[in-house]
C-alpha positions in Angstrom: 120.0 120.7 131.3 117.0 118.6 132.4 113.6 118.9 130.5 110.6 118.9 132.5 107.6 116.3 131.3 105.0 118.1 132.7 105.5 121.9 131.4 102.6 123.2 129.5 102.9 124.3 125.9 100.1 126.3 124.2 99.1 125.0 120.7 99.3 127.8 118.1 96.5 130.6 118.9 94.2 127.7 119.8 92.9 127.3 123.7 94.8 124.0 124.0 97.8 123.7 126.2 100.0 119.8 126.4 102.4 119.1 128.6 105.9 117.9 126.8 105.5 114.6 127.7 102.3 112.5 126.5 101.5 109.1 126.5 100.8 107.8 122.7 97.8 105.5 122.8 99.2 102.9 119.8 100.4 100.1 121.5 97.2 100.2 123.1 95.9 98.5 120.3 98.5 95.6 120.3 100.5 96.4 116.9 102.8 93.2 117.7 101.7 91.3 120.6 98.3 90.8 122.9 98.4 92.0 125.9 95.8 91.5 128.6 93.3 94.4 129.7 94.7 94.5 132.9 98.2 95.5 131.5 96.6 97.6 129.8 95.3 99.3 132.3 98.2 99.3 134.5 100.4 101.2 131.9 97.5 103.7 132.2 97.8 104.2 135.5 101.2 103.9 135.6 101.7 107.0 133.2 98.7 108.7 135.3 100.6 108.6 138.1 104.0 110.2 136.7 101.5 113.1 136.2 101.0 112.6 132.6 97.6 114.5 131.8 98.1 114.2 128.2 96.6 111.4 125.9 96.7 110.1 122.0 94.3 107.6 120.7 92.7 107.0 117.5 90.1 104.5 116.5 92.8 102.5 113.9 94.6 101.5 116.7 94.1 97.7 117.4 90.3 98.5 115.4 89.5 100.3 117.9 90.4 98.8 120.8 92.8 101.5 121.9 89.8 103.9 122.6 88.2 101.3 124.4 90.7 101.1 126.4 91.7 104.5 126.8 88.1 105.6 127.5 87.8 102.9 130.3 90.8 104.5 132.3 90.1 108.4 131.5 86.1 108.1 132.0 87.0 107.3 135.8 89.1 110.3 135.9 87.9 114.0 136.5 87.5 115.2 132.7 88.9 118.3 133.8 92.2 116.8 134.9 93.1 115.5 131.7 93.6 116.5 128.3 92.6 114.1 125.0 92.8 113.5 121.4 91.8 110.9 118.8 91.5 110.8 115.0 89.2 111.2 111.9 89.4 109.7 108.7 88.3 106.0 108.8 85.0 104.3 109.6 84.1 101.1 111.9 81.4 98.8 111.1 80.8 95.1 111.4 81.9 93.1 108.3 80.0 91.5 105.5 81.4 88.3 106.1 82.7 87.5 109.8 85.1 84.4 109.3 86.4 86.3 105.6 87.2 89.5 107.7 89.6 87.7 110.5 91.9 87.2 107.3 92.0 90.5 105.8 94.8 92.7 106.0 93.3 95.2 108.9 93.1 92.2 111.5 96.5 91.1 109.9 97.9 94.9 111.2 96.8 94.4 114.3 98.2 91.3 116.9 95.2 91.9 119.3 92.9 94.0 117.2 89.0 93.7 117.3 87.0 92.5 114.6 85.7 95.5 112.4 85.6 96.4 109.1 86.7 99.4 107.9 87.1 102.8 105.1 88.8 106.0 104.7 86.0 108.6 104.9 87.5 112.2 104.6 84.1 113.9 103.7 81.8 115.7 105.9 79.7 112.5 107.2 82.6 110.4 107.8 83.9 112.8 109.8 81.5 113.5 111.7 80.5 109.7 112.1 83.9 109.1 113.1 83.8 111.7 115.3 80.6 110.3 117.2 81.5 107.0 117.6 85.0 107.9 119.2 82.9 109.5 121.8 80.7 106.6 122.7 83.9 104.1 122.3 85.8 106.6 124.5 82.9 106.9 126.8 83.3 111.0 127.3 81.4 113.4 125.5 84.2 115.8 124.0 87.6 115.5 123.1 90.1 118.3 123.2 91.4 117.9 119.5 90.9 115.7 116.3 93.0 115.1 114.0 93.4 113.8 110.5 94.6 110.6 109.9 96.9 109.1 107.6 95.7 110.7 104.2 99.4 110.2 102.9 100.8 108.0 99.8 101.6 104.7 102.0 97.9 104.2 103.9 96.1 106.0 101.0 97.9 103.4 98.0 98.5 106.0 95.8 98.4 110.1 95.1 95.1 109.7 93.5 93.8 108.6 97.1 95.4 111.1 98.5 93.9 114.0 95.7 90.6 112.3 96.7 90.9 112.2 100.2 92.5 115.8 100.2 89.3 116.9 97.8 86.5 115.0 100.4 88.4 117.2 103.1 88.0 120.4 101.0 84.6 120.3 98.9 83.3 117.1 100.6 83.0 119.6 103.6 85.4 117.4 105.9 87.0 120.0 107.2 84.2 122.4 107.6 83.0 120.4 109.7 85.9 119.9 111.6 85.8 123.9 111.7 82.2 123.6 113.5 83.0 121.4 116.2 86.0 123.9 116.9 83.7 127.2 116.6 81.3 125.9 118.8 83.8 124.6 121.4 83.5 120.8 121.2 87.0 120.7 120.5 89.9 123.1 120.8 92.0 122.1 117.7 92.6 120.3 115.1 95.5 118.2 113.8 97.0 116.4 110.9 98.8 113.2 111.4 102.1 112.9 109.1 104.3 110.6 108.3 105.8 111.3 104.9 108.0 114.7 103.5 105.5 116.9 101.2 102.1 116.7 103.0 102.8 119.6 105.7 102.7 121.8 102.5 99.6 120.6 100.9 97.8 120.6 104.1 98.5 124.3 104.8 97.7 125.7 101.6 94.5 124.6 101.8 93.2 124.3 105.9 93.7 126.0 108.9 95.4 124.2 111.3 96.9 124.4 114.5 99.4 121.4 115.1 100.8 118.7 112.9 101.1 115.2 114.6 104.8 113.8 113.1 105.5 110.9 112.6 109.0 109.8 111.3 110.4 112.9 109.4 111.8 114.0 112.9 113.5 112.0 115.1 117.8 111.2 116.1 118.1 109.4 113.1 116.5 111.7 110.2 115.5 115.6 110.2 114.0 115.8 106.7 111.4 118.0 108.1 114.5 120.4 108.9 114.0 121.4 105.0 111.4 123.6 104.5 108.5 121.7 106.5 109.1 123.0 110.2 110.1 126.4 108.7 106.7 126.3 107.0 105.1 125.5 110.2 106.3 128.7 112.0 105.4 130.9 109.3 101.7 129.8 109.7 101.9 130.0 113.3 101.5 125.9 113.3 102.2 123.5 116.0 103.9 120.0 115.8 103.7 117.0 118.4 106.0 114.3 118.1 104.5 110.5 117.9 107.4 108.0 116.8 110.4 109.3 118.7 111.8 106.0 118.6 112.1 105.7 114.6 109.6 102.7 115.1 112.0 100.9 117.4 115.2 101.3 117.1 116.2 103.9 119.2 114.7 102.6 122.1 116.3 99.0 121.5 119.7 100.0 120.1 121.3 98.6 117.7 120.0 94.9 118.1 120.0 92.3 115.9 115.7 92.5 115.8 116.0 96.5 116.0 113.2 98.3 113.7 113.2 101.1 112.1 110.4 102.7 109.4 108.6 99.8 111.0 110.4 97.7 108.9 113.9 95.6 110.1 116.4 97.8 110.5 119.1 98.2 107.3 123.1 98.1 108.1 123.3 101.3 107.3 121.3 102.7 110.1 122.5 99.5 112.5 125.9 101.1 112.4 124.6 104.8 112.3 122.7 103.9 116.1 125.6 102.2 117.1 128.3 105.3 116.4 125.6 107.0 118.5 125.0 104.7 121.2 128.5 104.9 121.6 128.8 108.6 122.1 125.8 108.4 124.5 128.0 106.1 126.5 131.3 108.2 126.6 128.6 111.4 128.1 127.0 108.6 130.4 123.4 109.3 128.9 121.3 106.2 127.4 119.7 106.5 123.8 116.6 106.8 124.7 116.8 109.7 126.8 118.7 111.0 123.9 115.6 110.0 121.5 113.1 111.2 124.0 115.0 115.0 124.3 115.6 115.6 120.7 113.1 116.6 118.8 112.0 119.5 122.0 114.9 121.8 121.0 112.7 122.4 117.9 110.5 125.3 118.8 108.1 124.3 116.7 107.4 121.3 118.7 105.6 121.7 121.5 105.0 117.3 122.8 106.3 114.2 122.3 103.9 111.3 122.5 106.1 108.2 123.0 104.2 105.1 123.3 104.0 102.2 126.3 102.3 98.8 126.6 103.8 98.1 130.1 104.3 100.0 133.5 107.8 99.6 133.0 108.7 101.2 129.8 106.5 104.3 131.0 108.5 104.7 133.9 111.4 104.8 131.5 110.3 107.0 129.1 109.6 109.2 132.0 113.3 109.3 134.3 114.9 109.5 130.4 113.1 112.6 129.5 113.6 114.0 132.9 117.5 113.1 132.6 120.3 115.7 132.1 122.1 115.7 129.0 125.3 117.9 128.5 125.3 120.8 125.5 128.8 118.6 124.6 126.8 115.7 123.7 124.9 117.2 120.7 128.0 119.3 120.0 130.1 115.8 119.3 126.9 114.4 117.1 127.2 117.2 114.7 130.8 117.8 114.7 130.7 113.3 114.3 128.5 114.1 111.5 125.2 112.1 112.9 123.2 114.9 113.3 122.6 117.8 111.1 124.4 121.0 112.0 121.7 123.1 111.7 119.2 120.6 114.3 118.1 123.3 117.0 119.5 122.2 120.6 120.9 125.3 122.2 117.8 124.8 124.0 117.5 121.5 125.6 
């Protein structure tokens, strides 16, 4: 059974429909390597012509320069044709000291990344500041969702960050305000990014959301989010777009001898647990990433997958991989191989 990229999926009870295939605007912001605008841009139009209508960007990517670059594409494009999304949560400005700043650990992040200062602003002016200066970086004046970004125990140093951050959303009136801009119809949903087991839960007991944006807990390799989380999310009516279907790197490499995985090098463990699957994929004649790419849809919670791209190339990839046929057998062998959990939805793909 083939799935097909451009399907529309409706986001909870909200107004917003995505396609199942996305284009995730990270690599936009050169995590590892520069890339020239005009590669940039390419990969845009590259994706763009596939039909993707779908796009993912967020001001920490590359300090901004991934809505800069995003905006410059999708402002030449009819704004009804398309559908977009960035993030809340952290605040640009110039730095105090120029020449200190190109040292500090958010130009270190970022190969390619721009030279702004930033801070983690959860309350009701950071919000809406971040808000407003997506738009003028983006170059449109609405987005179709926001969502929260990265108030979790790694980017926040700590659960009393995250207490904070979670407190600025709640009483700082963060998230009211993020309620306004969705009452009045400047945006049509609103997200959580998240990347670690335990936040879904904290998130819904105290917001009303429509869609979680997932990082890692759901992909090939791991289905943590299997216990409890993704249940949770259909009991609140909650939808879930994929981001890192490729665990960071891995599954779209293979088991190489550079393969990443967490964003970190990849252990032995999980170098011989890709293998064992890479080799199954070979016996069904499918690749791993079209494996990676089809996944996480036979959840039906999850509604997109936003794999990213920094070259024409690996769109067109992403794109003939997710539009590929893979055989019921195939996931059948993974669980009964024990590299996939048995109770991993897939009847459906």
């Amino acid at each position: 059974m083939a799935i097909d990229p451009l399907e529309q999926h409706r986001i909870s009870d909200s107004s917003l429909s995505i396609p199942a295939f996305g284009f995730g605007c990270g690599f936009l912001g050169d995590p590892a390597q520069a890339i020239s605008e005009e590669q940039a841009q390419d990969t845009l139009l590259e994706a763009w012509t596939a039909g993707v209508r779908y796009f993912d960007t967020a001001p920490w990517y590359g300090n901004t320069l991934s809505e800069h670059r995003t905006g410059h594409f999708l402002r030449q494009r009819p704004r009804e044709d398309f559908c977009i999304s960035t993030k809340v949560g952290r605040v640009y400005f110039a730095p105090e000291d120029t020449q200190a700043h190109l040292d500090s650990k958010w130009m270190q992040r970022w190969k390619g990344g721009l030279p702004f200062d930033l801070r983690f602003d959860y309350s009701a002016s950071g919000i809406t500041r971040s808000y407003e200066d997506s738009l003028a970086r983006l170059g449109l004046n609405r987005v179709d969702a926001l969502v929260i970004h990265d108030l979790d125990p790694r980017h926040q140093e700590g659960e009393e960050r995250v207490a904070a951050g979670l407190d600025q959303l709640d009483s700082g009136g963060g998230f009211a305000a993020l309620e306004q801009l969705r009452s009045r119809g400047h945006i049509k949903a609103i997200g959580a990014g998240v990347n670690h087991l335990g936040m879904i839960p904290r998130f819904l007991e105290r917001f009303d959301l429509d869609y979680f944006l997932v990082a890692m807990p759901y992909t090939l390799l791991d289905q943590e989010a299997l216990d409890g989380e993704f249940e949770l999310c259909a009991r609140h009516n909650v939808s879930v777009v994929i981001g890192a279907v490729f665990a960071s790197g891995i599954l779209a490499t293979g088991a190489t001898p550079d393969a990443t995985y967490r964003y970190a090098p990849a252990s032995d463990e999980i170098m011989q647990k890709v293998a064992r699957i890479e080799s199954i994929c070979r016996k069904h004649e499918i690749t791993l990433p079209a494996a990676a790419l089809q996944f996480p849809l036979g959840h039906p919670v999850v509604k997109s997958i936003i794999p990213g791209a920094n070259a024409p190339w690996q769109v067109r990839n992403n794109f003939e991989a997710l539009s590929s046929s893979i055989p019921q057998e195939f996931w059948t062998e993974l669980k009964s191989e024990g590299l996939l959990r048995p109770d991993a939805p897939t009847e459906t793909l």
